[in-house]
Each structure stands twice: as C-alpha cells, then as structure tokens.
SETI-290220 format. One record per residue: residue number from 1; residue in one letter; chain; x, y, z of N, C-alpha, C in turn. Coordinates in pm, 1 decimal, always signed. Layout:
# SETI-290220
<pt><num>NUM</num><residu>A</residu><chaine>A</chaine><n_u>X</n_u><n_v>Y</n_v><n_w>Z</n_w><ca_u>X</ca_u><ca_v>Y</ca_v><ca_w>Z</ca_w><c_u>X</c_u><c_v>Y</c_v><c_w>Z</c_w></pt>
...
# end
This chain:
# SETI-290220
<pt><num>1</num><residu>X</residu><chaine>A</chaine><n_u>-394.2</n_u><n_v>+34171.9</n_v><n_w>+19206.3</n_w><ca_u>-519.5</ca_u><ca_v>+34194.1</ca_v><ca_w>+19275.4</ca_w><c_u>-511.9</c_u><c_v>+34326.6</c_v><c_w>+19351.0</c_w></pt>
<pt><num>2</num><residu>X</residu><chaine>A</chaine><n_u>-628.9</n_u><n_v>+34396.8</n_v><n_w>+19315.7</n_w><ca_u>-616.4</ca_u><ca_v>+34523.6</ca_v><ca_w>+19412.0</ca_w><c_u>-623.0</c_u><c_v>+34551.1</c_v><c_w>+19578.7</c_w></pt>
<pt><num>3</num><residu>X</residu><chaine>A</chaine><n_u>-561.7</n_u><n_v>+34580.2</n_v><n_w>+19607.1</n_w><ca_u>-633.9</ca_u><ca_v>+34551.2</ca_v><ca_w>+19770.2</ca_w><c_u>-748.1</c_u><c_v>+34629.4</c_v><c_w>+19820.2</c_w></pt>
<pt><num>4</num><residu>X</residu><chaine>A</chaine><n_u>-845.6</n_u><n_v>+34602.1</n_v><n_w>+19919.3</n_w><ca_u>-958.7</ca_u><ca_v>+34682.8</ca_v><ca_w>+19971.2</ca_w><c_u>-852.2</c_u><c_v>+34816.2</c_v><c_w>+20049.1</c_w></pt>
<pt><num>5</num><residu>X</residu><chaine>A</chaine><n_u>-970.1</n_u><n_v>+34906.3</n_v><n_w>+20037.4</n_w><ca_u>-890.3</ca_u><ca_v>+35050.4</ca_v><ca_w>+20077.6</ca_w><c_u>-848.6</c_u><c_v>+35044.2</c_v><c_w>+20234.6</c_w></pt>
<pt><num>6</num><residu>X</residu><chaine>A</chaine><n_u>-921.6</n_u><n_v>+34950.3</n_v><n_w>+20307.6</n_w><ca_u>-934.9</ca_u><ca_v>+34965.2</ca_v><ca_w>+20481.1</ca_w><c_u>-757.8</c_u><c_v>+34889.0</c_v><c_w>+20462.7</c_w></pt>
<pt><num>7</num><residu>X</residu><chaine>A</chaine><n_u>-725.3</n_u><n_v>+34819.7</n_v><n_w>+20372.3</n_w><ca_u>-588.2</ca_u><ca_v>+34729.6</ca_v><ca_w>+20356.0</ca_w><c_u>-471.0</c_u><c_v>+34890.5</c_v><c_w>+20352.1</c_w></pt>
<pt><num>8</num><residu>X</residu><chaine>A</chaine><n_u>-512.1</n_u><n_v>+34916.4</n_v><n_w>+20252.5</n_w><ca_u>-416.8</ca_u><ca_v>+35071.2</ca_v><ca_w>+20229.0</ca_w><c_u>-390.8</c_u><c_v>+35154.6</c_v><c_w>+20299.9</c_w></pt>
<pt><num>9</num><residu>X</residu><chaine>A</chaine><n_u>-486.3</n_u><n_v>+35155.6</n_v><n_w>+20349.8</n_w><ca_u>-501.9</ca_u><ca_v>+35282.5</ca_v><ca_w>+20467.4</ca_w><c_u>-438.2</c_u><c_v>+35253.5</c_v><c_w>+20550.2</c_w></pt>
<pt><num>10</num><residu>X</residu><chaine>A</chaine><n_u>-491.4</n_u><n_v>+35110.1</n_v><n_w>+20633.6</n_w><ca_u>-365.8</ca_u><ca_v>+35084.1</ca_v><ca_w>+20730.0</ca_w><c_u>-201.9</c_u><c_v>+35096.2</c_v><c_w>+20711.0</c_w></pt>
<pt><num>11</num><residu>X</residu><chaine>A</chaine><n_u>-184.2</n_u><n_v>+35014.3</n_v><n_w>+20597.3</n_w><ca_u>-44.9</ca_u><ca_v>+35031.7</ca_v><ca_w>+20563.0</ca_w><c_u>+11.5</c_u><c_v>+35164.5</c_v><c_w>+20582.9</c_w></pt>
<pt><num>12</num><residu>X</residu><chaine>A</chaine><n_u>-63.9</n_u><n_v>+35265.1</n_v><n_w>+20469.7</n_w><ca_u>-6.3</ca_u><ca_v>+35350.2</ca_v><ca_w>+20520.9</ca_w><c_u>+29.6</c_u><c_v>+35440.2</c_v><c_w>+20686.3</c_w></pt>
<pt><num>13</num><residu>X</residu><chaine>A</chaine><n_u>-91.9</n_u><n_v>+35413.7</n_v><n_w>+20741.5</n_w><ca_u>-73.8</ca_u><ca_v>+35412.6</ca_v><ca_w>+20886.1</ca_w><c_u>+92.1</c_u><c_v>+35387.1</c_v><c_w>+20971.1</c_w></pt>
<pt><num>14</num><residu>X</residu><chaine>A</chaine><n_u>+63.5</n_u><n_v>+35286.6</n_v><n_w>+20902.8</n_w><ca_u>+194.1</ca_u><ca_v>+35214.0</ca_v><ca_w>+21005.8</ca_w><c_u>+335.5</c_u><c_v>+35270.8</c_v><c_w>+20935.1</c_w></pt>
<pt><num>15</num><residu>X</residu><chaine>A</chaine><n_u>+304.9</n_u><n_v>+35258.3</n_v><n_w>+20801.0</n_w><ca_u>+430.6</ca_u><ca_v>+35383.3</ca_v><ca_w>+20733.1</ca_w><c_u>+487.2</c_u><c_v>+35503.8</c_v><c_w>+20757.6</c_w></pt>
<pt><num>16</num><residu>X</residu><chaine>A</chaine><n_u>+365.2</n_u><n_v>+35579.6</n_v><n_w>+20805.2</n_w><ca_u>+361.8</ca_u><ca_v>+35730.5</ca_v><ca_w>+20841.9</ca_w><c_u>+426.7</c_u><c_v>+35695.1</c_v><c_w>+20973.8</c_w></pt>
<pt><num>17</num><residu>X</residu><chaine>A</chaine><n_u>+378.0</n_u><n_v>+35612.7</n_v><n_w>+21104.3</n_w><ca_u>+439.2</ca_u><ca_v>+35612.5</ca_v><ca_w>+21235.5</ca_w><c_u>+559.6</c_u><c_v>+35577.2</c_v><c_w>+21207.2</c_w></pt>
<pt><num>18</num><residu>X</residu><chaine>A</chaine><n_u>+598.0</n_u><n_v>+35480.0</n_v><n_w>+21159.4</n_w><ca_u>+741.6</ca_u><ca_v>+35446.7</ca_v><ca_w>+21148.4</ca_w><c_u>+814.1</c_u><c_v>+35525.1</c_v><c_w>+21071.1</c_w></pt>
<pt><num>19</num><residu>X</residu><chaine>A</chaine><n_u>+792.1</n_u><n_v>+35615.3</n_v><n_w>+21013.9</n_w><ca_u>+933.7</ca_u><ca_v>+35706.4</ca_v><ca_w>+20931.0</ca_w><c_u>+906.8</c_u><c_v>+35834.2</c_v><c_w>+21018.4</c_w></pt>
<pt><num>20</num><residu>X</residu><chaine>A</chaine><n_u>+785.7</n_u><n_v>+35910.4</n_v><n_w>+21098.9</n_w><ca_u>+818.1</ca_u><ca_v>+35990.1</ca_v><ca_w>+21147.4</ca_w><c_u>+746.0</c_u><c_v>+35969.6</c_v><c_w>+21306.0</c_w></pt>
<pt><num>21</num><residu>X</residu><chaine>A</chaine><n_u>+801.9</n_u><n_v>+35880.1</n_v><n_w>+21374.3</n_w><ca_u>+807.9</ca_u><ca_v>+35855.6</ca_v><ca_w>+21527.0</ca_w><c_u>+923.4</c_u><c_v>+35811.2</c_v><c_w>+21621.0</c_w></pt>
<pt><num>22</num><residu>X</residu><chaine>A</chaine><n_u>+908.5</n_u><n_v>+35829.1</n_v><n_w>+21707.6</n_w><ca_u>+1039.0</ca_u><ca_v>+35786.9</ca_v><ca_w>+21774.7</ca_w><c_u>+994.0</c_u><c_v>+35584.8</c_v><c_w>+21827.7</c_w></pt>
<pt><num>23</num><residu>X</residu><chaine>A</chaine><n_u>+1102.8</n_u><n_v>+35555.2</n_v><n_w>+21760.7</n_w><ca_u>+1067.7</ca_u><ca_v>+35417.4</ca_v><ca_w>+21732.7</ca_w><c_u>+1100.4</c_u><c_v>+35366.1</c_v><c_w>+21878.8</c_w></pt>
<pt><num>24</num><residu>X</residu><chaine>A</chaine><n_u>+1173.4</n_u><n_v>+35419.8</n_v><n_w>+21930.3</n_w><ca_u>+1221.8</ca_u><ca_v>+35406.9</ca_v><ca_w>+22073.2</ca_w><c_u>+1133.8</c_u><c_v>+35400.1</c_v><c_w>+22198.3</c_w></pt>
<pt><num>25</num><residu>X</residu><chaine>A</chaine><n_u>+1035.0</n_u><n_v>+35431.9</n_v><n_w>+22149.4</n_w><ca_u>+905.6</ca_u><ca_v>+35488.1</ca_v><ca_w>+22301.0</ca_w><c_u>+823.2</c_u><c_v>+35349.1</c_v><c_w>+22268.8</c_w></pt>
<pt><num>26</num><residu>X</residu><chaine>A</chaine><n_u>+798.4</n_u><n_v>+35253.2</n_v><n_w>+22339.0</n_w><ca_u>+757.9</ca_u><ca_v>+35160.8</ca_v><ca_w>+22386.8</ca_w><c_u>+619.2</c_u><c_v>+35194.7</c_v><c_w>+22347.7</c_w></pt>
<pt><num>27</num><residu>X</residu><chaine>A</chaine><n_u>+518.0</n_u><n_v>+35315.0</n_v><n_w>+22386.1</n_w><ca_u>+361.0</ca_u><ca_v>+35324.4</ca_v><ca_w>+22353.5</ca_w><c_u>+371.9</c_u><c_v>+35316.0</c_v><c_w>+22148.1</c_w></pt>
<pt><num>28</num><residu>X</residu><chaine>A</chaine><n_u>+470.7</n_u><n_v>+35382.9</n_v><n_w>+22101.9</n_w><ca_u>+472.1</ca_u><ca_v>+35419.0</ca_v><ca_w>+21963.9</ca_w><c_u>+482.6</c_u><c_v>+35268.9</c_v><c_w>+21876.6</c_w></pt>
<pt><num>29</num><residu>X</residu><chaine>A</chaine><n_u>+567.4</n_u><n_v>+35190.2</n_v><n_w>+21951.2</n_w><ca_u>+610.7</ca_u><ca_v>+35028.7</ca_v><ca_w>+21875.6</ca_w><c_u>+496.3</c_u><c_v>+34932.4</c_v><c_w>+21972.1</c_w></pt>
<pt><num>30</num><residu>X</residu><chaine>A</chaine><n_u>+397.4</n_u><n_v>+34965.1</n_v><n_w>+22038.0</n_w><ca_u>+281.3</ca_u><ca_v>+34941.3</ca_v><ca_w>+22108.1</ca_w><c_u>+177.0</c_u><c_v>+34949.2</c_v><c_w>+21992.2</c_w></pt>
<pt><num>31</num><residu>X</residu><chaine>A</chaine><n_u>+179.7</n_u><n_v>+35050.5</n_v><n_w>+21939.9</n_w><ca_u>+73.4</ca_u><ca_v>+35099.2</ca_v><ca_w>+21867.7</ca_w><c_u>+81.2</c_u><c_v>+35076.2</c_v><c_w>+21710.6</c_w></pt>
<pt><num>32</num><residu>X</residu><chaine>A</chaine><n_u>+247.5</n_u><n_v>+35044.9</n_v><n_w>+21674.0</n_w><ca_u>+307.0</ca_u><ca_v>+35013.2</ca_v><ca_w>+21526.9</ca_w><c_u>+249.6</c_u><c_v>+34840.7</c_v><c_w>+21545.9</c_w></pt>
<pt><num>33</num><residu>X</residu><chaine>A</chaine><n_u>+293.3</n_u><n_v>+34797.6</n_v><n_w>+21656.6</n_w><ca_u>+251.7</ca_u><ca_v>+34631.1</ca_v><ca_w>+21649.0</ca_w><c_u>+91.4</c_u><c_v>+34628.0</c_v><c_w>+21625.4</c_w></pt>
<pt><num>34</num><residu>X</residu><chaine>A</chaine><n_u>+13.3</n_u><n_v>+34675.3</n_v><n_w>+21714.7</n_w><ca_u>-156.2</ca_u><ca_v>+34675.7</ca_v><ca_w>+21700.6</ca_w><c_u>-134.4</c_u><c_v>+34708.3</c_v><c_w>+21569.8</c_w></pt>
<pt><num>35</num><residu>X</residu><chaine>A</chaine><n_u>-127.1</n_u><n_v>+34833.2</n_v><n_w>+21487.9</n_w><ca_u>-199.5</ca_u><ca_v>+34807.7</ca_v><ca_w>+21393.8</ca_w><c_u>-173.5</c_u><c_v>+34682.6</c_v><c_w>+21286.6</c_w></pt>
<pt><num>36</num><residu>X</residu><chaine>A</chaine><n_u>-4.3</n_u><n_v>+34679.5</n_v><n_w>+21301.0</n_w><ca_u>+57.4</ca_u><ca_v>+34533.1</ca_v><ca_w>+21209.2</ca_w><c_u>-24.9</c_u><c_v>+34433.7</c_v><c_w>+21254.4</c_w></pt>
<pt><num>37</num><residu>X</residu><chaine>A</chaine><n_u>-105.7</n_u><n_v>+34430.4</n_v><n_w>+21346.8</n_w><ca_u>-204.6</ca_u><ca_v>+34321.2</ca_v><ca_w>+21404.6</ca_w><c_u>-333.2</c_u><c_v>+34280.1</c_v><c_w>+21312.1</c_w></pt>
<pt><num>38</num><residu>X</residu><chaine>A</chaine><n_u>-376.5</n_u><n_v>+34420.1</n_v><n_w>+21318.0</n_w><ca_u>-495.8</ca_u><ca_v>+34392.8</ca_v><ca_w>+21274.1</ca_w><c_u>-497.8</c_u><c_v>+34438.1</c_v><c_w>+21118.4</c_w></pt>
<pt><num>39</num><residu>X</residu><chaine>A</chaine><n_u>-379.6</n_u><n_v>+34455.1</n_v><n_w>+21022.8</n_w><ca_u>-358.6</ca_u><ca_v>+34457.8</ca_v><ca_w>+20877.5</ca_w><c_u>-300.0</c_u><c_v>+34295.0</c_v><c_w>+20840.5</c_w></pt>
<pt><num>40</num><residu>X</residu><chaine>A</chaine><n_u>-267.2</n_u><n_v>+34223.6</n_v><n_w>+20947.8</n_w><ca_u>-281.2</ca_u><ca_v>+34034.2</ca_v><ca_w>+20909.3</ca_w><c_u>-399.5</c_u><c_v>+33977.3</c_v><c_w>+20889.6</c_w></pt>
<pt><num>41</num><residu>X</residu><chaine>A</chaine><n_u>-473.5</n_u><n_v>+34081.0</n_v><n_w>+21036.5</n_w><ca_u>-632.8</ca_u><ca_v>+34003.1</ca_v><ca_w>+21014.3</ca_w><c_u>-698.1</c_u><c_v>+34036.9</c_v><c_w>+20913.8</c_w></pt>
<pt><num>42</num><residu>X</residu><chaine>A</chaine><n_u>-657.9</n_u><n_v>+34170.9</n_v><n_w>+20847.0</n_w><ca_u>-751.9</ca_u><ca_v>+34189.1</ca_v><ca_w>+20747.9</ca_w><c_u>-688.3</c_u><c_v>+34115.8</c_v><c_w>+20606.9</c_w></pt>
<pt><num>43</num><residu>X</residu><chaine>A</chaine><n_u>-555.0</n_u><n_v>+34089.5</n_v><n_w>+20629.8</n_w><ca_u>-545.1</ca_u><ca_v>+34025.8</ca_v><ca_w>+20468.4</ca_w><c_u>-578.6</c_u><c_v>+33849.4</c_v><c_w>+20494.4</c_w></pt>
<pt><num>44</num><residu>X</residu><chaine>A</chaine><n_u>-615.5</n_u><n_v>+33841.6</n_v><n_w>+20614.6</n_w><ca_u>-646.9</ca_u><ca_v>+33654.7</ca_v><ca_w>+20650.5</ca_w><c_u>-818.3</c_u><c_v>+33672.4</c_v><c_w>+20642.3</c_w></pt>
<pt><num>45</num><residu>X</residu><chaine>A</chaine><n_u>-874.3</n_u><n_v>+33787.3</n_v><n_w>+20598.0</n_w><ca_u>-1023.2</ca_u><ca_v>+33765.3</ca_v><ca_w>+20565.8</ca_w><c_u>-1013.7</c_u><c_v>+33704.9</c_v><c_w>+20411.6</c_w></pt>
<pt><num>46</num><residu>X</residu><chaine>A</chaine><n_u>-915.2</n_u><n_v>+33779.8</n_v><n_w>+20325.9</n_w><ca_u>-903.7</ca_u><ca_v>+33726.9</ca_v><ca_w>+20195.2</ca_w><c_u>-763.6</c_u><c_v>+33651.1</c_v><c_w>+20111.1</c_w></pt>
<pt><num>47</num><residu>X</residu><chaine>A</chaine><n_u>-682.4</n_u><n_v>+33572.6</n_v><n_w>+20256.6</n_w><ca_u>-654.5</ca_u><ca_v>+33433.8</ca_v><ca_w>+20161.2</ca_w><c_u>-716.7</c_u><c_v>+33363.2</c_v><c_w>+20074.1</c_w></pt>
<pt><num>48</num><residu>X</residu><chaine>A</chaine><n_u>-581.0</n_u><n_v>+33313.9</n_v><n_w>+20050.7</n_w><ca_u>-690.4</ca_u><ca_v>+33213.5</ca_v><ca_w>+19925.5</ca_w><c_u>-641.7</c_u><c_v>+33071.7</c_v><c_w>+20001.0</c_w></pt>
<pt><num>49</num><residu>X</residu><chaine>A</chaine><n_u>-598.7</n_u><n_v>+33059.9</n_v><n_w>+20105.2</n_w><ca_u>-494.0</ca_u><ca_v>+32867.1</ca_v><ca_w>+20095.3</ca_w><c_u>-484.0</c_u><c_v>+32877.2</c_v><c_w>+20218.8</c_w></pt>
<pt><num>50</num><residu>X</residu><chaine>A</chaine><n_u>-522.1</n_u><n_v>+32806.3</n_v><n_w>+20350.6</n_w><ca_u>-500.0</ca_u><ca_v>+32711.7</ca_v><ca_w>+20442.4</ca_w><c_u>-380.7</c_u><c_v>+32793.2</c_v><c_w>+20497.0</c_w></pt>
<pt><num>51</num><residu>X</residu><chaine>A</chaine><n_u>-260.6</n_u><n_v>+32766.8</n_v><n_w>+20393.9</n_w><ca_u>-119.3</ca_u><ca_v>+32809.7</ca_v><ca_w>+20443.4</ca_w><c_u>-105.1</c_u><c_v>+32947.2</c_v><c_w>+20482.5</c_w></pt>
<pt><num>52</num><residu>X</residu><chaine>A</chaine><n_u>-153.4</n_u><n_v>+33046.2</n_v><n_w>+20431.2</n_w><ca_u>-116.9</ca_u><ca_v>+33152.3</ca_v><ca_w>+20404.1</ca_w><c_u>-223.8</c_u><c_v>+33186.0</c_v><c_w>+20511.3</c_w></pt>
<pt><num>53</num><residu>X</residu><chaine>A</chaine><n_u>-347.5</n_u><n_v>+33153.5</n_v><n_w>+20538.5</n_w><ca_u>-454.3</ca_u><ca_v>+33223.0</ca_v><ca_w>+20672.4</ca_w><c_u>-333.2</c_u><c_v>+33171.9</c_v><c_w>+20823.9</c_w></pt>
<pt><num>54</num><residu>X</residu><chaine>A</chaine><n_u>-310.0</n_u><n_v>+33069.3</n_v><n_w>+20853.9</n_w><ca_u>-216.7</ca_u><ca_v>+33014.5</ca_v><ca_w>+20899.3</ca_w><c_u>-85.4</c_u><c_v>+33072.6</c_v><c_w>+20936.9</c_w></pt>
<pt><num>55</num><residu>X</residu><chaine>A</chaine><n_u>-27.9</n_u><n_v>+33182.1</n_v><n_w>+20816.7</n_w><ca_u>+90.5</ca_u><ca_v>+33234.0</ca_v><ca_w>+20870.3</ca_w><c_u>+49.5</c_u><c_v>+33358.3</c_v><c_w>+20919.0</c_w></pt>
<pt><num>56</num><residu>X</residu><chaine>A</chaine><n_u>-83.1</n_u><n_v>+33380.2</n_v><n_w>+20841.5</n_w><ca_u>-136.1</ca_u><ca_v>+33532.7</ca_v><ca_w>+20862.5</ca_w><c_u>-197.0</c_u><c_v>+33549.7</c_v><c_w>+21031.4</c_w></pt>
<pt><num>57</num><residu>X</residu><chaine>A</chaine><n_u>-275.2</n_u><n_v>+33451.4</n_v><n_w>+21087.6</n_w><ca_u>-269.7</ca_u><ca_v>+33433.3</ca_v><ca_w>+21232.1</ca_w><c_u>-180.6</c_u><c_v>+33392.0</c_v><c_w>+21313.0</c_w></pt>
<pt><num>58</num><residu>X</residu><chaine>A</chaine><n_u>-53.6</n_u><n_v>+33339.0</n_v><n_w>+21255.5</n_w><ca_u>+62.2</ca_u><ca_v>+33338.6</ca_v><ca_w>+21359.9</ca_w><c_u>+122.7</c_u><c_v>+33484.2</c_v><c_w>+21362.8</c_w></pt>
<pt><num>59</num><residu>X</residu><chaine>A</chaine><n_u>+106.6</n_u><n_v>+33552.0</n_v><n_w>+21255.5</n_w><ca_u>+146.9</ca_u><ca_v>+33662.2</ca_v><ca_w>+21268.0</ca_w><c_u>+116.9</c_u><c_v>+33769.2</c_v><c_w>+21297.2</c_w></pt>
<pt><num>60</num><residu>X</residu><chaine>A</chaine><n_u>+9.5</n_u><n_v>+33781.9</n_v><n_w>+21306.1</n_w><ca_u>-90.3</ca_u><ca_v>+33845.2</ca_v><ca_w>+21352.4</ca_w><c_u>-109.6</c_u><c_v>+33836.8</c_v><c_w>+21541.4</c_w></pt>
<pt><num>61</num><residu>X</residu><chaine>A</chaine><n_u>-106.3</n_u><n_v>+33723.4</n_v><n_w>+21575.9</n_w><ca_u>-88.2</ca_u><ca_v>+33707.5</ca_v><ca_w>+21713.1</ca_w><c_u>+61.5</c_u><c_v>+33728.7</c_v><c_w>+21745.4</c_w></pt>
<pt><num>62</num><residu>X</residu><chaine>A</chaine><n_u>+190.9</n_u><n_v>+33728.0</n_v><n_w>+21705.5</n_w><ca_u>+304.1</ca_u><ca_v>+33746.2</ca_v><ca_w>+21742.8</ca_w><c_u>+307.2</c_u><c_v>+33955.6</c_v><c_w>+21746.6</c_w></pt>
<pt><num>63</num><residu>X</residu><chaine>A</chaine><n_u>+209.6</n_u><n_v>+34007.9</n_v><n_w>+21666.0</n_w><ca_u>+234.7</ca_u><ca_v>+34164.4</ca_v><ca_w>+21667.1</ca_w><c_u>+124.4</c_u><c_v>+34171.9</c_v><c_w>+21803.8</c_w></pt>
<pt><num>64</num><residu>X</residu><chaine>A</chaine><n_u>+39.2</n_u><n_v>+34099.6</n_v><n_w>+21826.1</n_w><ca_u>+10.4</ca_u><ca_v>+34128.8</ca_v><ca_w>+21955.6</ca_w><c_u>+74.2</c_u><c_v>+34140.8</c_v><c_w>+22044.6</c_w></pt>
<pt><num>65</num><residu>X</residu><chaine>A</chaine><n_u>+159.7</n_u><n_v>+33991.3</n_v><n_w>+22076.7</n_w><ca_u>+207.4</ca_u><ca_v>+34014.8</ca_v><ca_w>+22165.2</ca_w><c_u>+331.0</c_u><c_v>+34111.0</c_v><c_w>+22173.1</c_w></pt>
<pt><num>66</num><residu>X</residu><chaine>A</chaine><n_u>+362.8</n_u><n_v>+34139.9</n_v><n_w>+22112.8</n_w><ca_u>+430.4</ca_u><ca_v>+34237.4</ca_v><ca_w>+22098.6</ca_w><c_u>+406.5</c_u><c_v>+34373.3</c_v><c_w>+22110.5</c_w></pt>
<pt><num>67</num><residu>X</residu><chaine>A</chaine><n_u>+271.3</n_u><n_v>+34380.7</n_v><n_w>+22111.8</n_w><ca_u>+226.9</ca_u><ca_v>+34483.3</ca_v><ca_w>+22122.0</ca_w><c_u>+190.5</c_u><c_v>+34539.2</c_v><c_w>+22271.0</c_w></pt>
<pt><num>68</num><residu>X</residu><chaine>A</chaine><n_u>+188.0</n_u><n_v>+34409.0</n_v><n_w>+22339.7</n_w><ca_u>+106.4</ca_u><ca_v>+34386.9</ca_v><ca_w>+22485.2</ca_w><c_u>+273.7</c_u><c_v>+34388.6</c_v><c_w>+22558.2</c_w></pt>
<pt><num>69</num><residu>X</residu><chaine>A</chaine><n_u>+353.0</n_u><n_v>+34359.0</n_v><n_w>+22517.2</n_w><ca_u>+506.1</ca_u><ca_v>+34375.9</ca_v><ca_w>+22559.9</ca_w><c_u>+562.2</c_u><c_v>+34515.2</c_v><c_w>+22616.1</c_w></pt>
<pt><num>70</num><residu>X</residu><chaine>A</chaine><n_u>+508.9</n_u><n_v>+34575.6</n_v><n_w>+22509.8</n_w><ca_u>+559.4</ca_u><ca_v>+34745.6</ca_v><ca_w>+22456.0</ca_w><c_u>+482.6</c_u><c_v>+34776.2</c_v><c_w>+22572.1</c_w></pt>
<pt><num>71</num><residu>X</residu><chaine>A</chaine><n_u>+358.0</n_u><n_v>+34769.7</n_v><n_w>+22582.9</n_w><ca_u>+280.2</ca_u><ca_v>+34844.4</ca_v><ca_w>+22726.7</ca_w><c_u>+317.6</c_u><c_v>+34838.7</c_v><c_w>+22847.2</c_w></pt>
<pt><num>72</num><residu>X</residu><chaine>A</chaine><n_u>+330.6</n_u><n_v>+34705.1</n_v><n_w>+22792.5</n_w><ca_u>+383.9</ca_u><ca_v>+34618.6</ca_v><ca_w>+22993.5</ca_w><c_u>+509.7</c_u><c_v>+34724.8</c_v><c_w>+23021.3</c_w></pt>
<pt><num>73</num><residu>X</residu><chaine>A</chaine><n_u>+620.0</n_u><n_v>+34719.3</n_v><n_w>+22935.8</n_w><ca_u>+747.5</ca_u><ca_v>+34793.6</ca_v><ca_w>+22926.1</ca_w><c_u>+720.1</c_u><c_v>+34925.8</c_v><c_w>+22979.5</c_w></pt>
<pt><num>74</num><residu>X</residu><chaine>A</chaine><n_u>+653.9</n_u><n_v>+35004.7</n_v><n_w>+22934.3</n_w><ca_u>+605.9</ca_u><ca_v>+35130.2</ca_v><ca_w>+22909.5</ca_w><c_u>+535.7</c_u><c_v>+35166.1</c_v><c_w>+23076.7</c_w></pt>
<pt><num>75</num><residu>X</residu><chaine>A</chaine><n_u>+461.6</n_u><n_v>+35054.3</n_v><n_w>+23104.7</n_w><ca_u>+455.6</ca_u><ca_v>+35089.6</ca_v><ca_w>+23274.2</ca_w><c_u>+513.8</c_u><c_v>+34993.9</c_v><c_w>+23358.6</c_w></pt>
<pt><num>76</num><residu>X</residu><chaine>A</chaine><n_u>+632.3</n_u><n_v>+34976.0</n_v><n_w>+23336.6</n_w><ca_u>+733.9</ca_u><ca_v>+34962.9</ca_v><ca_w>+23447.0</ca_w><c_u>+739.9</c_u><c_v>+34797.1</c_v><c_w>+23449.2</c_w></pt>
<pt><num>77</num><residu>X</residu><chaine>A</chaine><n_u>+672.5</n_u><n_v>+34746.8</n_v><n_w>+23392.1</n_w><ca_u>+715.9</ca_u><ca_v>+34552.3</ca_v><ca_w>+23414.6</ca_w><c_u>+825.3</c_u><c_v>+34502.2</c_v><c_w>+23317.6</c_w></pt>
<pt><num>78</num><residu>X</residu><chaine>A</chaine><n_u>+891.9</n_u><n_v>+34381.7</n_v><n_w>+23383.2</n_w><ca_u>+1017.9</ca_u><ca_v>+34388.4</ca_v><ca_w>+23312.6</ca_w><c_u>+1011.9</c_u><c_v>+34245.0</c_v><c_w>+23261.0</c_w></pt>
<pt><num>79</num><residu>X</residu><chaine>A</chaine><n_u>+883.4</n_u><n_v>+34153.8</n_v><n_w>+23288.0</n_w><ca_u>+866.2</ca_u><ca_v>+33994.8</ca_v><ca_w>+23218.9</ca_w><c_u>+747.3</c_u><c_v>+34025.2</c_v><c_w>+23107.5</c_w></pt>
<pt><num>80</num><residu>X</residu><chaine>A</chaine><n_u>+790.5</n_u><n_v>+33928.2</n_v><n_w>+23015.7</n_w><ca_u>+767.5</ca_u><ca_v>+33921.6</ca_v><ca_w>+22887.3</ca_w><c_u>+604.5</c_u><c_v>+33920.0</c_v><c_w>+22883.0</c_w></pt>
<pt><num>81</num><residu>X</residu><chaine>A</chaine><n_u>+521.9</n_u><n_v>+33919.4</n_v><n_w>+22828.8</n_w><ca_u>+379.6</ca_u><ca_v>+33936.0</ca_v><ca_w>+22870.9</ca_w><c_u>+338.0</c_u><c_v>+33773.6</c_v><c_w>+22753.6</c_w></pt>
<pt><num>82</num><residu>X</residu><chaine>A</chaine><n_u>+243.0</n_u><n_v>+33737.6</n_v><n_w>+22790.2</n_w><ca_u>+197.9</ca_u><ca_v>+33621.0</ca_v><ca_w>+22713.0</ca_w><c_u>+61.6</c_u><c_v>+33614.9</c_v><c_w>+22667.9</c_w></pt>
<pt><num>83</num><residu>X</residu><chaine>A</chaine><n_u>+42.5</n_u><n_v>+33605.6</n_v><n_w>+22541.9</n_w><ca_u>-88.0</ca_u><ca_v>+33644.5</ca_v><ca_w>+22479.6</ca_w><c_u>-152.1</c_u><c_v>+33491.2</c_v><c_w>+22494.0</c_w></pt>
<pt><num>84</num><residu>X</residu><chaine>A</chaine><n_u>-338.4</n_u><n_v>+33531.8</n_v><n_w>+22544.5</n_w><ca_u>-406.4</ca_u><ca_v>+33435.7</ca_v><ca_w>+22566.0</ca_w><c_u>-405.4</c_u><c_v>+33374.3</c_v><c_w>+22447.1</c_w></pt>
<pt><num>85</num><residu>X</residu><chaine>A</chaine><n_u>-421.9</n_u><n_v>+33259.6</n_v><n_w>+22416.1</n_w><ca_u>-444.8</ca_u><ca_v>+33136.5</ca_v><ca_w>+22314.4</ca_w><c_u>-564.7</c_u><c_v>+33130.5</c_v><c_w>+22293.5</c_w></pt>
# end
C-alpha cells in the first residue's frame, strides 16, 4: 500500500533531524518526539484492526510524553512530566 504524502514527508522530517542534529539538546528530541507523535496519528487515521489503532495511540501518546519531558528538561525541571489522559 502506498502511503499518503503528508505520511512521507513526515518521516522524512524526523530522518533529516535525527542524522543531522544534536540528539543531545532536549528542544531537538522535544521536537523528534512531536513529530513521531503526530506520524502515529496519522497512520491510526488508516488502520485497518482495533489492534493496530490501539498500539498506534499508545504510541503516539508515549512520544508525547516524551516530548513534554524534553521541554520540562530543557527549562530546568527535573520530575518526569505526565501527559493528560
């Protein structure tokens, strides 16, 4: 199956930051998680199975928070941040 281009694009997005960013800077793995965020949501518009929308929103919410981590980090807080439910 081909994927929609907004699918590609992101990918590549997150490809380009990660081979040439400093993976180390908290805003950069801030901004690698958001987009890994919202390239779950877009492949959980076109599951096909229960299971797979399911892993795609657990996973999708785990690059959040992860993403909301990296910020917190980034200005000075040192507890884990917890994404609303």
């Amino acid at each position: 199956m081909t994927r929609p281009p907004a699918e590609t694009a992101l990918e590549g997005m997150v490809e380009e930051l990660r081979r040439h960013t400093d993976l180390h800077d908290p805003l950069v793995r801030a901004q690698l998680s958001s987009l890994r965020a919202v390239l779950h949501l877009r492949r959980y518009e076109h599951a096909s199975c229960a299971q797979e929308r399911t892993e795609l929103l657990t996973s999708a919410r785990d690059c959040a928070r992860t993403s909301a981590t990296s910020i917190a980090y980034a200005l000075g807080e040192t507890a884990p941040v917890e994404a609303p439910r």
